[in-house]
N, C-alpha and C positions, 0 to 999 in steps of 0.2 A: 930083035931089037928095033929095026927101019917099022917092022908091024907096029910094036908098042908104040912107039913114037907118034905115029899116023892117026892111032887110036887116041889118042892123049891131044891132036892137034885138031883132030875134029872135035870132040870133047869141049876142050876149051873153045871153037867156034860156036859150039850150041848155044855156051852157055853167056858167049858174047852177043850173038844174034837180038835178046831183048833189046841191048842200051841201044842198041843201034836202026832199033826200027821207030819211027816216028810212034808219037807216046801225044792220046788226047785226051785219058780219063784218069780224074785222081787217085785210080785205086793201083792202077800204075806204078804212079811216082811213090804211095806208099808201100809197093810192096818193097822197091827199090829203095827205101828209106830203111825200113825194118832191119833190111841187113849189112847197112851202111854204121859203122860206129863215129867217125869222124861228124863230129859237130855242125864244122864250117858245111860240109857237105851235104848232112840233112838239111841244112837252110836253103841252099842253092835247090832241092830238088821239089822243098815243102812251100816256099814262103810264095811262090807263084800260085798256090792252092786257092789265097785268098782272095784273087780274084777269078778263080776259075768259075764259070756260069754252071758245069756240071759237080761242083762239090757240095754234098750235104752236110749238112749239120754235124753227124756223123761223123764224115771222113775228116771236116776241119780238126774235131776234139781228137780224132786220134794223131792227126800230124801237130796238133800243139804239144800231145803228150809226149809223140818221138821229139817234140826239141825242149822240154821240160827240164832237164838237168844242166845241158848244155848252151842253149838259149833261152832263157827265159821270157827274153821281151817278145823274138821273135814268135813265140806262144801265145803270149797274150795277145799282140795282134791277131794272129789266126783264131785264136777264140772269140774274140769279139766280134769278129765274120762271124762266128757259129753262131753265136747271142743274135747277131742279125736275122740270121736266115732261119733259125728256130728258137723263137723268144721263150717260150714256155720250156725247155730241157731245162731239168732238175740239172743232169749231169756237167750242163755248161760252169751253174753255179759252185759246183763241189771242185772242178779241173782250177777253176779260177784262184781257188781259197788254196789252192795244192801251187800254182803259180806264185799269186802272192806271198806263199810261206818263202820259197825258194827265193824271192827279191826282197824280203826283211819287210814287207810291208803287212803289220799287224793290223792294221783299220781294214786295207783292205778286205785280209782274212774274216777278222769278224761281220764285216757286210754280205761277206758271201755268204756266208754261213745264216745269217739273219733272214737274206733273201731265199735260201734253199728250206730254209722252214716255215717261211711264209708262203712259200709256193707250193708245197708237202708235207704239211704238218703231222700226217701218221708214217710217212716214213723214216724208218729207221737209218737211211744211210749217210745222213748227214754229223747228226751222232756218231755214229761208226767213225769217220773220218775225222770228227772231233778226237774222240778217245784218240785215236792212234797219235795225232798230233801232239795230244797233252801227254801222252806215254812218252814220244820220243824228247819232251820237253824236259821228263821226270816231276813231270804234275800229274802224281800218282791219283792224286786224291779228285783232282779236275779229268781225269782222266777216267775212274769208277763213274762219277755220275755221269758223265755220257753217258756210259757204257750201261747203267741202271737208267738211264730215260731210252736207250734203243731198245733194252728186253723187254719195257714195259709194250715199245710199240711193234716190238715180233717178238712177241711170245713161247712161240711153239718152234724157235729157229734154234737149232742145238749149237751154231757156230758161234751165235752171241753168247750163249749162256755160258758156255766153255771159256770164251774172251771173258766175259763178268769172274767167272770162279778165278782166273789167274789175277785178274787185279786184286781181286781180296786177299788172294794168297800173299800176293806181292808188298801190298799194307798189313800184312799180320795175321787178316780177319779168316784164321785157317777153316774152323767151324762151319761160316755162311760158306768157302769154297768149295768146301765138300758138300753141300746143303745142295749145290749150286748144279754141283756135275751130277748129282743123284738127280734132282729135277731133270736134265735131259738125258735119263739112262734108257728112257721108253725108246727115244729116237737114234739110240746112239749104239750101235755095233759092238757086242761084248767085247771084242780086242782093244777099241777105242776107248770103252769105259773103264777098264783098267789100265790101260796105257795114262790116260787121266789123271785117274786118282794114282796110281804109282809115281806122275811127276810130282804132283801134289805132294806126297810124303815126304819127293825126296829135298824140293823144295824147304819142306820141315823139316829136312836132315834125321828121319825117320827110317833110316838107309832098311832095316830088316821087312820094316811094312813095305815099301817101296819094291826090296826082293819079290815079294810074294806078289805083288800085284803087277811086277812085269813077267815072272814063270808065268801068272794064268793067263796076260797078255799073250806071251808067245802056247802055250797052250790053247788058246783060241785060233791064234794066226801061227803057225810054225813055219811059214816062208815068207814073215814078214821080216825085211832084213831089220827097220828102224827097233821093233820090240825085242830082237839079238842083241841092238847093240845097248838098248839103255839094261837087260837085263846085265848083258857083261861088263857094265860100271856100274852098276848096282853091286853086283859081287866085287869089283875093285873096292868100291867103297866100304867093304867089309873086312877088305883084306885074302880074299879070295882071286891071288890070281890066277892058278891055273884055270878055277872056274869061267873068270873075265876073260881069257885068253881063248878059251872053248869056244863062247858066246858071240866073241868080233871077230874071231874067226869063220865063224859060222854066219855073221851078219857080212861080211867082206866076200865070202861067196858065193851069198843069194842074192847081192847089188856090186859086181865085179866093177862097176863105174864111179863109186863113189869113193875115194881114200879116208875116208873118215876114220872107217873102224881099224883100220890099218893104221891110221896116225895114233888114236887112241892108243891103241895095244903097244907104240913104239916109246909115248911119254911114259907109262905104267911101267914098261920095261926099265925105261932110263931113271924113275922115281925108285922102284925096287933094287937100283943096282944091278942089275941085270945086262952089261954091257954090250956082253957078245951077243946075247939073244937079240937086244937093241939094234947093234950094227946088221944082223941076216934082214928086221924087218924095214930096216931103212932102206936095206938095198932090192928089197923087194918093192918099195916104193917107189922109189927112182926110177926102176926098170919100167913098171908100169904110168905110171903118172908123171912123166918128166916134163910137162906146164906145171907142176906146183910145186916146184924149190922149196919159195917161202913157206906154205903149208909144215912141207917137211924139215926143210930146217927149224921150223919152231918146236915141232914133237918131239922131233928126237936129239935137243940141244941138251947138255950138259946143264944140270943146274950148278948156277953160278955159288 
């Protein structure tokens, strides 16, 4: 025990040892920030950055984006250092427009955005971050033609085109989304491209097409855990649970870190009436994943 203890007190000196030795380069205080959650604290070790003589462009946008959720102003300040010290970054102008959304200011948003395609006009990633923006807005529709003015300008990029095919999906247009993921099948990993088009169906509540395109999914990949678990709600969705039960059982032991498919298998249990089988896989949750209560008390709640 006196050994373990000794081990554990050196340990913890190592790992004290950084804060404590005098600190003169920004990449430092960032690394130190990264694994800081507290707010207040990222400002105290970032907001000194902006006038540091050795901080780049660079290191400012990434210390504005550790205080992005939790300080917004103190970001903007740091960014506008970066805008100083490298006028021409695209990315200044897209962090800004990500800034501005988070403080409710809409003008500003759209200047940024005006400025990052006046500066880029063939790139795509201003778009990109338009679409997202309009998506989480539920401006479906403002949210596609981004998303149709980025493929135009990457083309041959399979991650835009895959984004295009869910927004059509998402407004209806089922047809051009399958159009969509077939145009990037050349670049696109057979597991992937049925993984795809299986969400696609299911999407369309097509549950049987959906079946077949996540078997040939995990036929492609058989130690992918993600193509386990959507085939084993696939089969839920059919009414298949022993099948569904095979499948997140199978997906829960080739990603033992994730409780997903284990949460799954425990709501299915509890929608089937299945109580006892319920309470074994609750308590196999608990055992393993005891940070996620909430998770599990949601899965495996009684319906009301």
């Amino acid at each position: 025990m006196r050994t373990a203890l000794a081990v554990c007190g050196v340990a913890s000196l190592v790992h004290l040892i950084p804060l404590c030795l005098p600190r003169n380069m920004p990449e430092q205080e960032l690394a130190i920030a990264r694994v800081t959650a507290e707010p207040g604290n990222r400002v105290r070790l970032l907001k000194p950055l902006k006038h540091h003589p050795k901080a780049t462009g660079a290191e400012l946008r990434e210390a504005a984006e550790l205080l992005l959720e939790g300080a917004p102003a103190e970001a903007r300040e740091l960014l506008e250092e970066a805008a100083r010290r490298e006028p021409m970054a695209l990315e200044t102008h897209l962090l800004r427009a990500r800034i501005c959304r988070v403080e409710q200011m809409d003008r500003c948003v759209q200047e940024s955005f005006k400025k990052a395609s006046e500066m880029a006009p063939g790139d795509a990633r201003p778009d990109l971050l338009q679409a997202e923006m309009q998506e989480g807005d539920g401006d479906l529709e403002g949210a596609l033609e981004a998303m149709d003015r980025a493929r135009h300008k990457a083309p041959g990029e399979p991650g835009v085109q895959l984004r295009y095919s869910r927004l059509l999906s998402a407004v209806g247009r089922s047809e051009e989304a399958e159009a969509a993921i077939r145009a990037a099948a050349a670049k696109l990993p057979p597991q992937r491209l049925y993984m795809e088009l299986g969400l696609l169906r299911t999407r369309e509540g097509r549950n049987e097409d959906a079946r077949r395109f996540f078997a040939q999914a995990v036929g492609e990949g058989p130690q992918s855990a993600v193509a386990h678990f959507h085939l084993g709600m696939a089969h839920f969705r059919l009414g298949n649970l022993d099948a569904a039960e095979e499948e997140l059982r199978e997906a829960d032991r080739l990603d033992v870190s994730n409780p997903q498919s284990l949460a799954a298998l425990c709501a299915m249990q509890m929608k089937a009436g299945l109580k006892d089988a319920a309470l074994v896989t609750k308590m196999d949750l608990e055992r393993r994943f005891q940070g996620q209560a909430e998770l599990i008390r949601d899965a495996c709640r009684s319906d009301p």
